[in-house]
KOLKOL-914665 format. One record per residue (C-alpha): residue number from 1; chain; x, y, z. Coordinates in nm, 3 decimals. Each point is the difference from the previous one (the first is absolute). Layout:
<pts>
{bavex NUM vodo A px X py Y pz Z}
...
</pts>
This chain:
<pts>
{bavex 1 vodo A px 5.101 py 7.550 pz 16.656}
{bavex 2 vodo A px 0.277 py 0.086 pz 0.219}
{bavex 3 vodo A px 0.102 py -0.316 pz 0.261}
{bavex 4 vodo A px 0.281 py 0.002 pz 0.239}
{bavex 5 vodo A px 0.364 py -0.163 pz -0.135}
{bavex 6 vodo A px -0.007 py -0.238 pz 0.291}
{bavex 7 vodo A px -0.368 py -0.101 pz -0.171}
{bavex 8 vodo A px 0.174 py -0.005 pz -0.396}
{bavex 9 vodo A px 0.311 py -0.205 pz 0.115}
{bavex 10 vodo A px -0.247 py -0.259 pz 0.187}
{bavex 11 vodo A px -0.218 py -0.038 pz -0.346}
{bavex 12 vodo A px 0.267 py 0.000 pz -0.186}
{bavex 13 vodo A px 0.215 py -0.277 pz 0.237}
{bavex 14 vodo A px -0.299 py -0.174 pz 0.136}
{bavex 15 vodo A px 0.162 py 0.046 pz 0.332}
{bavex 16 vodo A px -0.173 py 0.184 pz 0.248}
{bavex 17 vodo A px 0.191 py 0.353 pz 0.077}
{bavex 18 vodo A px -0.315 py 0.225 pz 0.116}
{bavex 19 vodo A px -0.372 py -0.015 pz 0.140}
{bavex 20 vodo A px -0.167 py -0.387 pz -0.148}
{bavex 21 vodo A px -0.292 py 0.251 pz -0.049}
{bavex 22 vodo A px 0.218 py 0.248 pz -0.229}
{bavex 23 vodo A px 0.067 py -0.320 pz -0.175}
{bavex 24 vodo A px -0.349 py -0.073 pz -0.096}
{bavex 25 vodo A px -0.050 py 0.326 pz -0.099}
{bavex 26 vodo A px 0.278 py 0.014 pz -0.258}
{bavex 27 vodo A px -0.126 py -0.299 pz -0.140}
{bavex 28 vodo A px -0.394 py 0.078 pz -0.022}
{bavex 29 vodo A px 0.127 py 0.326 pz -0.115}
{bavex 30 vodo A px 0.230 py -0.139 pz -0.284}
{bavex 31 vodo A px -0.235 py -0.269 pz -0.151}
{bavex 32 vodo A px -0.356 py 0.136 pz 0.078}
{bavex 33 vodo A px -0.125 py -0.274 pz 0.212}
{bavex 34 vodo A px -0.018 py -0.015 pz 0.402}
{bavex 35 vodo A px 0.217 py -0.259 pz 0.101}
{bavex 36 vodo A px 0.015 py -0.221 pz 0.269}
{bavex 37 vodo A px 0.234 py -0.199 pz 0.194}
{bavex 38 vodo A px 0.033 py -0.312 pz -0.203}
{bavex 39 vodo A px 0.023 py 0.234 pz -0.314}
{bavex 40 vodo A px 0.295 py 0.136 pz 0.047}
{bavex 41 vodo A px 0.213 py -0.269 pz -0.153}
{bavex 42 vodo A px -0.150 py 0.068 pz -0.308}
{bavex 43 vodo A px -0.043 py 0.353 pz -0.001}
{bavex 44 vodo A px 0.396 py 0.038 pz 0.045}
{bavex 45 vodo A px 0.146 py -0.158 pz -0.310}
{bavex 46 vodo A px -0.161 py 0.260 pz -0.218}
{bavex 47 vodo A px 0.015 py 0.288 pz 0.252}
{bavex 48 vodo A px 0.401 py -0.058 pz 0.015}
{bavex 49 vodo A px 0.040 py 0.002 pz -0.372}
{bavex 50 vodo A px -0.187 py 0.301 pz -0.046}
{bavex 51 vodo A px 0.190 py 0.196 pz 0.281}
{bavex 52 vodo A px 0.323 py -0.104 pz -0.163}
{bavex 53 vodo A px -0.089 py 0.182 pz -0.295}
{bavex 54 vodo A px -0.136 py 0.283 pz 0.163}
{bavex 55 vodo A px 0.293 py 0.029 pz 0.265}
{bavex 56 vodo A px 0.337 py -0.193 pz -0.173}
{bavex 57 vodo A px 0.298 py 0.170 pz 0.191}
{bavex 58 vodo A px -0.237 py -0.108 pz 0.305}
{bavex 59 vodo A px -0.048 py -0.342 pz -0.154}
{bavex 60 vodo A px 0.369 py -0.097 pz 0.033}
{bavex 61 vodo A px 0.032 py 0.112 pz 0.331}
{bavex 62 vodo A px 0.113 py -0.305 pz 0.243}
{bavex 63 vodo A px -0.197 py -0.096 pz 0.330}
{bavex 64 vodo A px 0.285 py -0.022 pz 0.235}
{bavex 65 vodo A px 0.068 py -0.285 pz 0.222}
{bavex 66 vodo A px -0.182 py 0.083 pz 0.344}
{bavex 67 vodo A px 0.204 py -0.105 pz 0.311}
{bavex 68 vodo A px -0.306 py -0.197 pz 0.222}
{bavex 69 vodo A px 0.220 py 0.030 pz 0.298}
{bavex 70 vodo A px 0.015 py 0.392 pz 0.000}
{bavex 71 vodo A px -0.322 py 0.220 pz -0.028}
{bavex 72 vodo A px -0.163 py -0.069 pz -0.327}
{bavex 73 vodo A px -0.276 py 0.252 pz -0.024}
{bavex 74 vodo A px 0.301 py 0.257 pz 0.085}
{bavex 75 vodo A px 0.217 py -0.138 pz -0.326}
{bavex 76 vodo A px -0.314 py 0.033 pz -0.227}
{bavex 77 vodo A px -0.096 py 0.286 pz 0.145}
{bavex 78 vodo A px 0.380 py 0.147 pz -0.099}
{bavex 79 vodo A px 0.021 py -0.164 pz -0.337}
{bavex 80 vodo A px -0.357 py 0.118 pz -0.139}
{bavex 81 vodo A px 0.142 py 0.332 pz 0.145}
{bavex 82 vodo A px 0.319 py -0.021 pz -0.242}
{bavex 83 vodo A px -0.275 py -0.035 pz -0.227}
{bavex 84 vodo A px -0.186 py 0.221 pz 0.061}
{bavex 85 vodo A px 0.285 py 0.279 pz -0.060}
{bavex 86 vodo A px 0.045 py -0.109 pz -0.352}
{bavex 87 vodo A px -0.328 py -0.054 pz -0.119}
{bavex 88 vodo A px -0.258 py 0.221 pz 0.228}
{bavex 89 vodo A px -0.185 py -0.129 pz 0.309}
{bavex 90 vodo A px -0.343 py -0.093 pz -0.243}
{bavex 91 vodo A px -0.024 py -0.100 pz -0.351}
{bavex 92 vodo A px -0.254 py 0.089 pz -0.294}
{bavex 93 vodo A px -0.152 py -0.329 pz -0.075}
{bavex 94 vodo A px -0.215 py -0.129 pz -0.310}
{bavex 95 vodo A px -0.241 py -0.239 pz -0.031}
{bavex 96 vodo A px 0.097 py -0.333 pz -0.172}
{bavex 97 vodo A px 0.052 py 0.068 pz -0.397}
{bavex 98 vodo A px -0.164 py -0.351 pz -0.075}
{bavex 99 vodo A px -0.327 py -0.144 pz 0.098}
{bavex 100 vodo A px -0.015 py -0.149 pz 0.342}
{bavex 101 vodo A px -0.237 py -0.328 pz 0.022}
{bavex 102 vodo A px -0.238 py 0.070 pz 0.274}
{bavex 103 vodo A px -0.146 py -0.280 pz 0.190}
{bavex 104 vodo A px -0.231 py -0.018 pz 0.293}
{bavex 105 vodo A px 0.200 py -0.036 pz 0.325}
{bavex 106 vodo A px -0.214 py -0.238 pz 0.106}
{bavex 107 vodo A px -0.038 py -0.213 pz -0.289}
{bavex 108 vodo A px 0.380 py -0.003 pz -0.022}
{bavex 109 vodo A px 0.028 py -0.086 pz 0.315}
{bavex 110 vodo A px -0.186 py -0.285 pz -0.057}
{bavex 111 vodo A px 0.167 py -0.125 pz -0.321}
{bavex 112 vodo A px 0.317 py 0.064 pz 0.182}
{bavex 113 vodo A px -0.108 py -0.229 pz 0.302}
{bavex 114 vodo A px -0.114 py -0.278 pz -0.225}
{bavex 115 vodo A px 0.253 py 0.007 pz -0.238}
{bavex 116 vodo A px 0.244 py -0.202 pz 0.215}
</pts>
């Protein structure tokens, strides 16, 4: 499935560089499951490695350092731009090549609340 580069960097980084709801649709896409807000921290580490492989001169790209006193969506909006010109404005994405463990969002979120 094709998904924006600002979407692949943000999966890949785990820093947000497009829509949050491009985000969740990488990562449902890439590991089967629907996932929900408190799922993302898990659905990243596995995401990431498998969009290194699939994208490696992307991979060693570095985020640069935004200046928060100037206009910050402007400077993303310019880098993932740069980007953009060297690797195409969408990507061709594949699922997860390893199993994914599905949970119930809800249950999680439970275990997750009383696991503190």
């Amino acid at each position: 499935m094709n998904f924006n580069i600002g979407t692949v960097v943000s999966a890949m980084s785990g820093r947000l560089f497009c829509d949050i709801g491009d985000l969740y649709k990488i990562l449902s896409f890439m590991t089967g499951d629907e996932i929900y807000t408190h799922q993302i921290p898990r659905a990243i580490p596995p995401c990431k490695i498998e969009l290194n492989k699939q994208f490696p001169s992307l991979a060693i790209e570095k985020i640069p350092e935004f200046n928060t006193a100037g206009d910050m969506k402007c400077q993303i909006d310019t880098w993932l731009l740069t980007l953009q010109a060297i690797y195409g404005a969408t990507l061709n994405v594949e699922p997860l090549s390893v199993p994914y463990e599905q949970k119930d969002p809800l249950a999680e979120l439970y275990e997750m609340m009383n696991s503190k």
